[in-house]
C-alpha positions as CSV (number, residue, x, y, z in Angstrom):
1,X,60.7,181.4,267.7
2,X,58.6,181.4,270.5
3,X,59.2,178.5,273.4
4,X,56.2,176.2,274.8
5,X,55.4,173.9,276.9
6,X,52.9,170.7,276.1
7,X,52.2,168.5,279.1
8,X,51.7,164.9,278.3
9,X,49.1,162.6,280.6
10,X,51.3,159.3,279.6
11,X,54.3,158.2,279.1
12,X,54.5,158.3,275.0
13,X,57.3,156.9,272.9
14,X,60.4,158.4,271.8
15,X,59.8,159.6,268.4
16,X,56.5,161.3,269.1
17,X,58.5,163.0,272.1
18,X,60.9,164.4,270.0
19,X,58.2,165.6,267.5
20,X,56.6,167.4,270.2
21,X,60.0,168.8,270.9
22,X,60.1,170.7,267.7
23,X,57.9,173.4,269.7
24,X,59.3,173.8,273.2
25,X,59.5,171.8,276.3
26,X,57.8,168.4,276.5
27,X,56.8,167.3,280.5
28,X,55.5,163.8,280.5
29,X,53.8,161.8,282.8
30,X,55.9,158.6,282.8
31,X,54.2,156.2,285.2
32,X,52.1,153.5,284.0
33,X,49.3,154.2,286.4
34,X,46.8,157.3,285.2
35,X,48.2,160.7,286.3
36,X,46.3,161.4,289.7
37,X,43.8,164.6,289.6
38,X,45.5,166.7,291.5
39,X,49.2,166.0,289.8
40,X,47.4,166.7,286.5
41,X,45.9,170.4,288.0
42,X,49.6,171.3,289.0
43,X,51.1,170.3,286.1
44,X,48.5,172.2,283.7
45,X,48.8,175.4,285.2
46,X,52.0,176.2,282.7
47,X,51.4,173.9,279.8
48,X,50.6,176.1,276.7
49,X,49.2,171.9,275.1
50,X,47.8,169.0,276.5
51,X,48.2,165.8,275.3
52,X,45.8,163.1,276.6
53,X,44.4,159.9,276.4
54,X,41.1,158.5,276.5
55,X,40.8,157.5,280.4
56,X,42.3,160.9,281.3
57,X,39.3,163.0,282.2
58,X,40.0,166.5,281.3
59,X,37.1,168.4,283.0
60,X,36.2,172.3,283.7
61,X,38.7,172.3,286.9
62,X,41.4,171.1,284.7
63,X,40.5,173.1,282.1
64,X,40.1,176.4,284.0
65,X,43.9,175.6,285.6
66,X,45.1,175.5,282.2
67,X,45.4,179.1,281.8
68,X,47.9,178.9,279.2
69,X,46.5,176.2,277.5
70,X,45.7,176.8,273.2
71,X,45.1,173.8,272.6
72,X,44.2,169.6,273.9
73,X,45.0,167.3,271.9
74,X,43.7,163.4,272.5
75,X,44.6,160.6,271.2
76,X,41.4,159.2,270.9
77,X,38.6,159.2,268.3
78,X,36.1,159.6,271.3
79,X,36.3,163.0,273.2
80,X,33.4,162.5,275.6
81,X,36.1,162.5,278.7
82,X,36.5,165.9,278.0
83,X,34.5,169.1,278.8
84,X,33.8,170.8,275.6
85,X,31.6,173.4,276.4
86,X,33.9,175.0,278.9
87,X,37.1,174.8,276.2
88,X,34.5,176.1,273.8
89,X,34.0,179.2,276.3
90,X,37.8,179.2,277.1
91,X,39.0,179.1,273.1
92,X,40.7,176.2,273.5
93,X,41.3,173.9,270.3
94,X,40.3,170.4,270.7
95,X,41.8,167.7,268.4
96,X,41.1,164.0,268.2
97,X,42.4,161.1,266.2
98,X,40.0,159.5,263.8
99,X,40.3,156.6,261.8
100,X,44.0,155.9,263.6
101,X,43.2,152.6,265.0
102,X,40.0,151.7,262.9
103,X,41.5,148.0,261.1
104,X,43.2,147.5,265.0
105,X,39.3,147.7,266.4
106,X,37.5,146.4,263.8
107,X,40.4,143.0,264.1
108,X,39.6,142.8,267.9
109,X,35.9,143.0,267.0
110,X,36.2,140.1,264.6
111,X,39.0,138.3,267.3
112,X,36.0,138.3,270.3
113,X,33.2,137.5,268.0
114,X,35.4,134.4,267.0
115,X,36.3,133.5,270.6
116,X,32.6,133.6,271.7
117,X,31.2,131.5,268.9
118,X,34.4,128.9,269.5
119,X,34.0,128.8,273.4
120,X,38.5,129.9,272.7
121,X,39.0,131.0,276.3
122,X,37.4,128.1,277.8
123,X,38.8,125.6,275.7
124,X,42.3,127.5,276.4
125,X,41.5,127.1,280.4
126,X,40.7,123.9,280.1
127,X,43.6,122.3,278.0
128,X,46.1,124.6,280.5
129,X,44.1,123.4,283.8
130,X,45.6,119.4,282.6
131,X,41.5,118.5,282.4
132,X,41.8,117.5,278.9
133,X,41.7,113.2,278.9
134,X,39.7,112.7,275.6
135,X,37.7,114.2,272.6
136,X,34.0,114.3,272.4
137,X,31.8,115.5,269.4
138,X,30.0,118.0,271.9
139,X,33.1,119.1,273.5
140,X,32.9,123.2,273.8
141,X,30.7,123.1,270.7
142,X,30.5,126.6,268.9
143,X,28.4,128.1,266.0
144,X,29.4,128.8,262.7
145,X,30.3,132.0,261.8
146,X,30.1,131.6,258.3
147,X,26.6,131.6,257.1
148,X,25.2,133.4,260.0
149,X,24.2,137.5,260.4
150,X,26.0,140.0,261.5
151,X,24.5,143.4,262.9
152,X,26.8,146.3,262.8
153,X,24.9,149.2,265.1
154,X,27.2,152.0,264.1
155,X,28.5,151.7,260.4
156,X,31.1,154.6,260.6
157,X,34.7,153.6,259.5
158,X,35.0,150.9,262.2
159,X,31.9,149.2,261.5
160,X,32.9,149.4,257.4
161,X,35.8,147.8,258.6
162,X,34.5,145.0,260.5
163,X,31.5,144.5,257.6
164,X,34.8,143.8,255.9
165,X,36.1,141.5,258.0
166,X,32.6,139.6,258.0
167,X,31.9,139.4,254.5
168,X,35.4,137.9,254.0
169,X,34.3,135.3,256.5
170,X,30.9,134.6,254.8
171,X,28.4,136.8,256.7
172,X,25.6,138.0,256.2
173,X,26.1,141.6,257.3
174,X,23.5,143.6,258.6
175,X,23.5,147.5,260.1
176,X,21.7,150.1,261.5
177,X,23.1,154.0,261.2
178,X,21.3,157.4,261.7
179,X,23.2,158.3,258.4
180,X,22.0,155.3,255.7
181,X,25.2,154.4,253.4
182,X,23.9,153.7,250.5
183,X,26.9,153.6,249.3
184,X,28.5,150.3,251.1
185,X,24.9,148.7,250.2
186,X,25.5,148.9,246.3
187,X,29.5,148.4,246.5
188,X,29.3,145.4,249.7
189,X,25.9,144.3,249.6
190,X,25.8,145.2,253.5
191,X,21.8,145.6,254.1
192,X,20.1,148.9,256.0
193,X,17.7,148.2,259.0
194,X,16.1,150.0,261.7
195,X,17.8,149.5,265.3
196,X,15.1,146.7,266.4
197,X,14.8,144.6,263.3
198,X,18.7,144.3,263.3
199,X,19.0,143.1,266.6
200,X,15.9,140.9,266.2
201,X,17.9,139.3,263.1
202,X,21.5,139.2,263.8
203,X,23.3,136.1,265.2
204,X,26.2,138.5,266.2
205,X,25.5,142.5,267.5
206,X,28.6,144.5,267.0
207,X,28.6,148.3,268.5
208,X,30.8,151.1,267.3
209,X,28.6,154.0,267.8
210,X,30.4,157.0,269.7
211,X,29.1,157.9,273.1
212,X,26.0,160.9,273.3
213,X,23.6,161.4,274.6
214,X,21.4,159.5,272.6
215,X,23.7,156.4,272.6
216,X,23.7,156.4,276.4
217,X,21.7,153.1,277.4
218,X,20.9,152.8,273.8
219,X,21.2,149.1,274.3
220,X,18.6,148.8,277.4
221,X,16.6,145.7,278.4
222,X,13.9,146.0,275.9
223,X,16.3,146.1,272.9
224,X,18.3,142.8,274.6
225,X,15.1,141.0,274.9
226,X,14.9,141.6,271.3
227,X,18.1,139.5,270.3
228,X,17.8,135.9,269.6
229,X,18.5,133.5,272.5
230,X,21.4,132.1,270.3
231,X,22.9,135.6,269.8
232,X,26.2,137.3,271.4
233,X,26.2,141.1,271.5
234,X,29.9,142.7,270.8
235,X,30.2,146.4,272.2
236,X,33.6,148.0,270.7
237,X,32.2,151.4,271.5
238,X,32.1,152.7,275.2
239,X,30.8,151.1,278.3
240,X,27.9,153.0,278.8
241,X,26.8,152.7,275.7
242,X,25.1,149.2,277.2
243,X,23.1,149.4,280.1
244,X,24.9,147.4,282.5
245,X,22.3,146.2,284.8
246,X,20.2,144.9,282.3
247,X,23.2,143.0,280.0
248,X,24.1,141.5,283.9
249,X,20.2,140.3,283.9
250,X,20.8,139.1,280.1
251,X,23.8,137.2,280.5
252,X,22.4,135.3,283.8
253,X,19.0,134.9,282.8
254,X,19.9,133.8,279.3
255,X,18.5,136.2,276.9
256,X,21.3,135.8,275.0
257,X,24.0,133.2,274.9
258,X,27.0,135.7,275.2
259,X,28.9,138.9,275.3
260,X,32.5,140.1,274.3
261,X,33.7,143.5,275.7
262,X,36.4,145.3,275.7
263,X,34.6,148.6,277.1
264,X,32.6,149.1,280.3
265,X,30.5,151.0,282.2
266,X,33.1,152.0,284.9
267,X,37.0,151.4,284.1
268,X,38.7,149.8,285.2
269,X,36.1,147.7,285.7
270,X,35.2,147.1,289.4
271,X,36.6,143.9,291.6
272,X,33.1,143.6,293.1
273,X,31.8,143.9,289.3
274,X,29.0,140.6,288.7
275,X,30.5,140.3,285.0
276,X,33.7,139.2,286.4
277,X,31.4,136.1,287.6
278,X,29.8,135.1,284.4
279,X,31.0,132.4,282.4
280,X,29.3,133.2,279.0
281,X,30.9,136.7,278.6
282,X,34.5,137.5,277.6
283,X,36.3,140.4,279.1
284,X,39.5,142.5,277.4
285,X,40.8,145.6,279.4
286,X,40.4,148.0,276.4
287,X,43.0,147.3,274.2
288,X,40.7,147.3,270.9
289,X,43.6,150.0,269.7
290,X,46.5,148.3,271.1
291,X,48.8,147.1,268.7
292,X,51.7,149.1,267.7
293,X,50.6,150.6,264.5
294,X,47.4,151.9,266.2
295,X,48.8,153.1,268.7
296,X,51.9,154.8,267.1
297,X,49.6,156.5,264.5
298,X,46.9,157.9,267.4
299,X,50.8,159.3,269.1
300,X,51.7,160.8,265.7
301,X,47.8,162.0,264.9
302,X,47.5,164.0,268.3
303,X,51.4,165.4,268.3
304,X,51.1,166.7,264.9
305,X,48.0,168.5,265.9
306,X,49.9,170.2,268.7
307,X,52.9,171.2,267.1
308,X,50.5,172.8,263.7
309,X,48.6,174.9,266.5
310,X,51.4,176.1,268.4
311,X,53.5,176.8,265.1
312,X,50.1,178.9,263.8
313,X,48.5,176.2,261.6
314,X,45.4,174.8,261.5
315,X,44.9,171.3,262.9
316,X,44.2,168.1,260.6
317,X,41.2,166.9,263.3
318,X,39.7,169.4,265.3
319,X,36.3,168.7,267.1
320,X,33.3,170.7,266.4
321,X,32.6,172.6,269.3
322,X,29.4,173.2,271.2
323,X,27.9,176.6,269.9
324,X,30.4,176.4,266.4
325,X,28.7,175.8,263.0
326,X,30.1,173.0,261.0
C-alpha cells in the first residue's frame, strides 16, 4: 500500500491523528501560534495532503511548493483563505467542512444577541469591579428579545439554525437570501425580504453569508444608515463582510445602538484597532465553532476527506472549482 505524507497547519487532537495515520506519515504543526509562512513553504514541499484551518492562508506560493500535494483539506466551511484558481490549474482537490459547526454558530449567534440586548458584559464588569452598592429600575436596562424582529442576511444552514433559536425565543424572524426558501416560509413562518427592507425592519441583523465577492462591504454605510437607531447588527460570517470604517462611524455616531462580533476585518484584530475603544460593541476572538463537538466534527470532516483521496475515493465535501461545472 502506498506511503504518504499529510502535513497538518495545527496541532489537532489525538484521534483525528491517528485517523490520518491510516494513510502514511502525519507531521503536525504543534504550537499554538499560526505556522509562520515560511515554515509552512518548507514543510509543503513533501506533503502528498494538507490539512488547514481557516486563518491559515494557503496561497499560490504555497501551493506551487506543494509539488506533491493531491489534495487540501480545511477544516472550515469558508475556503476564501485559499487560492482556488491556482489548485484548480494544479489538480489539486479542495475539501471543506460544511454544516460541522452550524448549531455551535448559530448558539454563539443567539449567546451575543442576548448579551447586547442585556448590557451582560457590562453588568459582569461592573458587579466584578465591587461598584455594585444598590439596585435601580434603569440600571443596565436592555430590550426584550421576545417580541422583537430578527433579520437573518444569509439563510443557509446557520441562519435556519439561528431562525430556530429565535422563534423559540419569540421572534419575529425576518431574512433576506439570493436563493428564497420557500420552504422554511411555509414549515417556520420565517418571512422573505429584500436586503434593504430587512435591515430597515429588524431590531436584531444577524450575518451568515460566506465571503465573495459580492458579500465584500455588502454591509456599507448606506445599508447601516438603514437600521433602526435601536437596532444591533450581529456578523457571524467574516470580517469583511462589514465595512469596517463605516460600522466604526456607526457605532460612535450612534446609528445603531450596538454590535456583536466574533469576525473582523483583520485577525487578529489590531491593538491600535478603534473597536477595541467602543463601549456599545462586544468583541469574541472567533470562537463561533469552538466547542468541542464542533470542533471534533470539522477534525473528523477534513481527515476523512484526506484519507478517501489518498486511499482513491472520492471526497464527501469537495469545493467547486473555478472553471469546473457543478
Amino acid at each position: 500500500m502506498a506511503h504518504f505524507t499529510v502535513y497538518v497547519t495545527r496541532k489537532i487532537w489525538d484521534e483525528v491523528r491517528q485517523q490520518l495515520a491510516q494513510v502514511g506519515t502525519v507531521v503536525m504543526w504543534d504550537e499554538p501560534r499560526p505556522i509562520p509562512h515560511n515554515e509552512l513553504l518548507a514543510h509543503v514541499r513533501d506533503a502528498d495532503a494538507l490539512f488547514c484551518g481557516a486563518d491559515d492562508q494557503i496561497d499560490s506560493e504555497v501551493i506551487d511548493a506543494g509539488r506533491r500535494l493531491r489534495i487540501i483539506s480545511t477544516m472550515s466551511a469558508g475556503v476564501d483563505h485559499i487560492d482556488l484558481e491556482v489548485a484548480a490549474e494544479r489538480g489539486i482537490i479542495v475539501c471543506h467542512t460544511p454544516g460541522a459547526a452550524d448549531e455551535s454558530v448559530a448558539d454563539l449567534t443567539m449567546a451575543l444577541l442576548l448579551a447586547c440586548a442585556r448590557n451582560i458584559v457590562d453588568a459582569d464588569l461592573f458587579v466584578k469591579g465591587r461598584e455594585w452598592q444598590f439596585w435601580a429600575p434603569d440600571l443596565f436596562l436592555g430590550v426584550d428579545v421576545q417580541g422583537s424582529t430578527i433579520g437573518i442576511i444569509g439563510l443557509g444552514s446557520i441562519g435556519l439554525e439561528v431562525a430556530h433559536r429565535a422563534l423559540g425565543f419569540g421572534m419575529r424572524v425576518l431574512y433576506y437570501d439570493p436563493r428564497r426558501n420557500v420552504d422554511a416560509e411555509l414549515r417556520l413562518g420565517v418571512q422573505y425580504g429584500s436586503l434593504d427592507n430587512v435591515l430597515r425592519e429588524a431590531d436584531f441583523i444577524t450575518l451568515h453569508v460566506p465571503l465573495l465577492p459580492s458579500t465584500y462591504g455588502l454591509i456599507n454605510e448606506p445599508r447601516l444608515r438603514l437600521m433602526k437607531k435601536t437596532a444591533y447588527l450581529i456578523n457571524m460570517s467574516r470580517g469583511p463582510v462589514v465595512d469596517h470604517t463605516a460600522l466604526v462611524r456607526a457605532l460612535r455616531d450612534g446609528w445603531i445602538a450596538g454590535a456583536g462580533l466574533d469576525v473582523f476585518e483583520q485577525e487578529p484584530i489590531p491593538l491600535d484597532d478603534p473597536l477595541l475603544e467602543l463601549p456599545t460593541v462586544i468583541l469574541t476572538p472567533h470562537i463561533g465553532a469552538n466547542t468541542y463537538s464542533g470542533m471534533i466534527t470539522m477534525m473528523r470532516m477534513a481527515a476523512e476527506q484526506i484519507v478517501a483521496v489518498l486511499q482513491g475515493h472520492a471526497p464527501a465535501h469537495p469545493v467547486k472549482m473555478p472553471g469546473k461545472a457543478a
